[in-house]
C-alpha positions as CSV (number, residue, x, y, z in Angstrom):
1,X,76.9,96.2,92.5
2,X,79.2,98.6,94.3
3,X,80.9,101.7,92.2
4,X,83.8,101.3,91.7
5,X,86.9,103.5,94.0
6,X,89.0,105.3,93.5
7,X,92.7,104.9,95.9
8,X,94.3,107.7,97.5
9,X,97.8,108.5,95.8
10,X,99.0,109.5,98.8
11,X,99.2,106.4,100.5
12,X,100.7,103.4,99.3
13,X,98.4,100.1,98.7
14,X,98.2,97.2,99.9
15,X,95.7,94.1,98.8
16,X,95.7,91.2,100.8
17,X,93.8,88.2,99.2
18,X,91.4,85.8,101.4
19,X,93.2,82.7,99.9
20,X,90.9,79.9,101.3
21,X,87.6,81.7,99.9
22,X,89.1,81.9,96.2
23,X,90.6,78.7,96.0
24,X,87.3,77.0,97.3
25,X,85.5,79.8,94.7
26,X,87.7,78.4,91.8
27,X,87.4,74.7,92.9
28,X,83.8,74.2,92.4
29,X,83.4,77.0,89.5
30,X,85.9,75.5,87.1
31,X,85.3,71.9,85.3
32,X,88.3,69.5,86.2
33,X,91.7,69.6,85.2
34,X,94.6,67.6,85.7
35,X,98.6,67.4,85.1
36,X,100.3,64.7,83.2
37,X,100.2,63.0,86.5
38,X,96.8,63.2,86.9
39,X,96.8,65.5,89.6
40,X,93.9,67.9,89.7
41,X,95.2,71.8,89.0
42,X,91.9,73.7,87.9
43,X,91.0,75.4,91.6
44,X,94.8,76.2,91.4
45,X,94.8,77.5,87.9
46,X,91.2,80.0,88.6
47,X,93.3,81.2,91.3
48,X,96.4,82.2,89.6
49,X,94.6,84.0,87.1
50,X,92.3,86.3,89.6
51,X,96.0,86.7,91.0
52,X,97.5,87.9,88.0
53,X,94.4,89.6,87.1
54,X,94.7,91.9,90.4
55,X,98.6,92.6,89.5
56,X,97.7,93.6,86.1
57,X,94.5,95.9,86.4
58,X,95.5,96.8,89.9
59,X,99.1,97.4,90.0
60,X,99.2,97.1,94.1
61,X,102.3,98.2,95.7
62,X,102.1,95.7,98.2
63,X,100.3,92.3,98.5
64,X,99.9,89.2,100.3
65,X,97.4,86.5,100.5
66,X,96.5,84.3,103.5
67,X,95.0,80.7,104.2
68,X,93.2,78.8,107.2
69,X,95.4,76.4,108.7
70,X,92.6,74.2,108.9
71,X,89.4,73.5,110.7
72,X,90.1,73.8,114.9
73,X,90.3,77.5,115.4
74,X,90.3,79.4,118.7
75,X,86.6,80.0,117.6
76,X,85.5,76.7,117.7
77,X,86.7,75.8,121.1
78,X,84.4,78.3,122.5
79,X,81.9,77.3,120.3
80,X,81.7,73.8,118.9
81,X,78.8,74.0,116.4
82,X,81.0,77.2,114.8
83,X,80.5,76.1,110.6
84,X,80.5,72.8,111.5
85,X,77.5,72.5,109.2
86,X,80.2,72.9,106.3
87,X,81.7,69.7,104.7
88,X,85.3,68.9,104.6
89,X,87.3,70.0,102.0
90,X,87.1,67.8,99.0
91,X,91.3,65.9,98.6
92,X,90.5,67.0,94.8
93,X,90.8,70.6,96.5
94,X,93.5,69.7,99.5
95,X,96.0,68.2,97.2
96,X,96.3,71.7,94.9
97,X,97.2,73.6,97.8
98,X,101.0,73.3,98.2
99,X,101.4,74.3,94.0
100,X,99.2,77.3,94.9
101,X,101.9,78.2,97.6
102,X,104.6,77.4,95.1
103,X,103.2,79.8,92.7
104,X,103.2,82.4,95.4
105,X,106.5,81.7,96.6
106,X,107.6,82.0,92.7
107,X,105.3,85.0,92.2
108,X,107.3,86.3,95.0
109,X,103.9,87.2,97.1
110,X,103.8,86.9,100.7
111,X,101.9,83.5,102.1
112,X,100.1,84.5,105.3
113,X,98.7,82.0,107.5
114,X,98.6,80.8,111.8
115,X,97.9,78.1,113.7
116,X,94.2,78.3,115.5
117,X,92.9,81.5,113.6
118,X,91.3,82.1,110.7
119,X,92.8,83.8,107.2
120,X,90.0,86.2,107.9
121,X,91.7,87.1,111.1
122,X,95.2,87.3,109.8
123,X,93.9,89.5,107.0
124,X,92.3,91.8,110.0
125,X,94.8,92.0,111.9
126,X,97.2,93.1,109.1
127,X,94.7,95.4,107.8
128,X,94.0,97.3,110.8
129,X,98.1,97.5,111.3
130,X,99.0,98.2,108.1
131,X,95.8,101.3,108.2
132,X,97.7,102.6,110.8
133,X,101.2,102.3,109.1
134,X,99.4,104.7,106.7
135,X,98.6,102.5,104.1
136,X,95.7,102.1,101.7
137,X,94.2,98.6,102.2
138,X,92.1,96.7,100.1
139,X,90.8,93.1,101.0
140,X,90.5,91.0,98.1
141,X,87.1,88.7,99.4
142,X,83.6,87.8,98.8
143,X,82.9,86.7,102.4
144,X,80.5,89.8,104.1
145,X,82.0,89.2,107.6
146,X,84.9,91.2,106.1
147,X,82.5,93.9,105.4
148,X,82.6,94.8,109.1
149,X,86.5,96.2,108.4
150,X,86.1,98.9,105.8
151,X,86.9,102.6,106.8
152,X,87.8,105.6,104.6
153,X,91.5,103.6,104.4
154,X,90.3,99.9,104.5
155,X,88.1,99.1,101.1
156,X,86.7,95.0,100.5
157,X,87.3,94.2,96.8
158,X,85.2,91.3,95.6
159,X,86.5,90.2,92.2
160,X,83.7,88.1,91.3
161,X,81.7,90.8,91.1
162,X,84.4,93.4,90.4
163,X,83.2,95.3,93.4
164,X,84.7,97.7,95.8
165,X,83.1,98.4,99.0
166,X,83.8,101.8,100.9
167,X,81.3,102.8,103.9
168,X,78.9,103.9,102.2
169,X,78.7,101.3,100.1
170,X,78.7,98.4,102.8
171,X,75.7,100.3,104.4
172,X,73.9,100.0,101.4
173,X,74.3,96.6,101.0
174,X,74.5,95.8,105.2
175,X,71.6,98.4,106.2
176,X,74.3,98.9,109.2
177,X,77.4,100.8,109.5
178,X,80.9,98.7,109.2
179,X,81.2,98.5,112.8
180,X,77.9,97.7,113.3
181,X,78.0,94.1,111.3
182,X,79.0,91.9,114.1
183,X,75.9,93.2,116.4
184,X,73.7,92.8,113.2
185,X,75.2,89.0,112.6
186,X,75.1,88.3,116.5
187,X,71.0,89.3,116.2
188,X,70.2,88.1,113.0
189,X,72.5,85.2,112.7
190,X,74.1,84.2,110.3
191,X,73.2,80.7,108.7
192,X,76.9,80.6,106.8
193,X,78.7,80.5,110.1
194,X,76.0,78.4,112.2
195,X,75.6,81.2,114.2
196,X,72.0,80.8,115.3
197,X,71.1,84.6,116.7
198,X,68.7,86.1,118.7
199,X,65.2,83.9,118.4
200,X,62.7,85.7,116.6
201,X,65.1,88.5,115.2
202,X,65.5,88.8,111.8
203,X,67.6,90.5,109.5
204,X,65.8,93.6,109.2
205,X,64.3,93.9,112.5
206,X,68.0,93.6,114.0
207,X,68.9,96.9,111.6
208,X,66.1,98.7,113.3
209,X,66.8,97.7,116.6
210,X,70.6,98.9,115.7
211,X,69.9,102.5,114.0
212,X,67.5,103.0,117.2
213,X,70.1,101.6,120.2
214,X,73.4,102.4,118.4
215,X,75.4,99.3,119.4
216,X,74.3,96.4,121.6
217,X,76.4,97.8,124.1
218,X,74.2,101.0,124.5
């Protein structure tokens, strides 16, 4: 597990929360629940509470949290077979999702999300922005891809595991540096994403090959 970190003072926060992933996360670990109606409201109920958990150990100046739109990204246009291992999400799940907005919009927390990219991307994108803004950002995610982002100013919270990641954590756990991840994952593959790799690389021997070349483009 990574050590916990400490934030800079000196720079105000801002978490943004990888919506999708933690709605998905409290979908399949919590047992049903439903309304009056009958309408299911337990992956919308885990997610409130890691919400309100954040705000209240946290205490992040800023915040946001951001959704896929759906399945059709720019990604998958280039390539078709992009997660398309992955099943469709469940209408138990699909039907919570406006009341999660709702809580949001009530909660007064920003709801971030665009047509044909990913809430991975929008979270980048923001990241990198706000970073230069001069802000402290921490990504509130399980998903490793996410891993490739952290700098001294960027940090990868996983609350599942009440883990922060800095750079020297995510080598630890990566073998690569931050911005080495996406030539490890376009080596290795990465079975999560149907990204098949380089045949007869693996995970370890693509680190090696990495620490020895620098970058694929070297």
């Amino acid at each position: 597990m990574a050590q916990s970190l400490s934030l800079p003072l000196d720079r105000p926060s801002l978490y943004l929360i990888d919506g999708s992933s933690y709605l998905y996360r409290a979908y399949f670990a919590l047992p049903f629940l439903s309304n009056s109606k009958g309408i299911p409201t337990h992956a919308a109920y885990g997610f409130t509470r890691m919400v309100m958990k954040i705000v209240k150990e946290h205490q992040p100046q800023y915040m946001a949290v951001a959704f896929d739109v759906g399945r059709e990204t720019f990604r998958t246009e280039t390539y078709q077979e992009y997660k398309a291992q992955r099943p469709s999400m469940p209408d138990e799940l699909a039907v919570q999702i406006p009341y999660v907005k709702e809580i949001l919009q009530a909660l007064r927390i920003p709801v971030l999300e665009m047509e044909n990219y990913e809430a991975d991307d929008v979270i980048a994108t923001l990241a990198k922005r706000a970073e230069t803004a001069g802000f402290q950002v921490v990504i509130v995610t399980g998903d490793k891809d996410m891993l490739q982002l952290v700098t001294e100013n960027i940090q990868v919270f996983d609350p599942m595991k009440e883990a922060f990641y800095g750079p020297q954590e995510v080598e630890k756990r990566m073998g690569v540096a931050p911005h080495q991840i996406p030539d490890l994952l376009g080596l290795a593959g990465d079975s999560i994403d149907n990204i098949p790799g380089v045949k007869g690389i693996g995970q370890k021997s693509a680190q090696e090959l990495i620490k020895s070349m620098g970058s694929l483009e070297e």
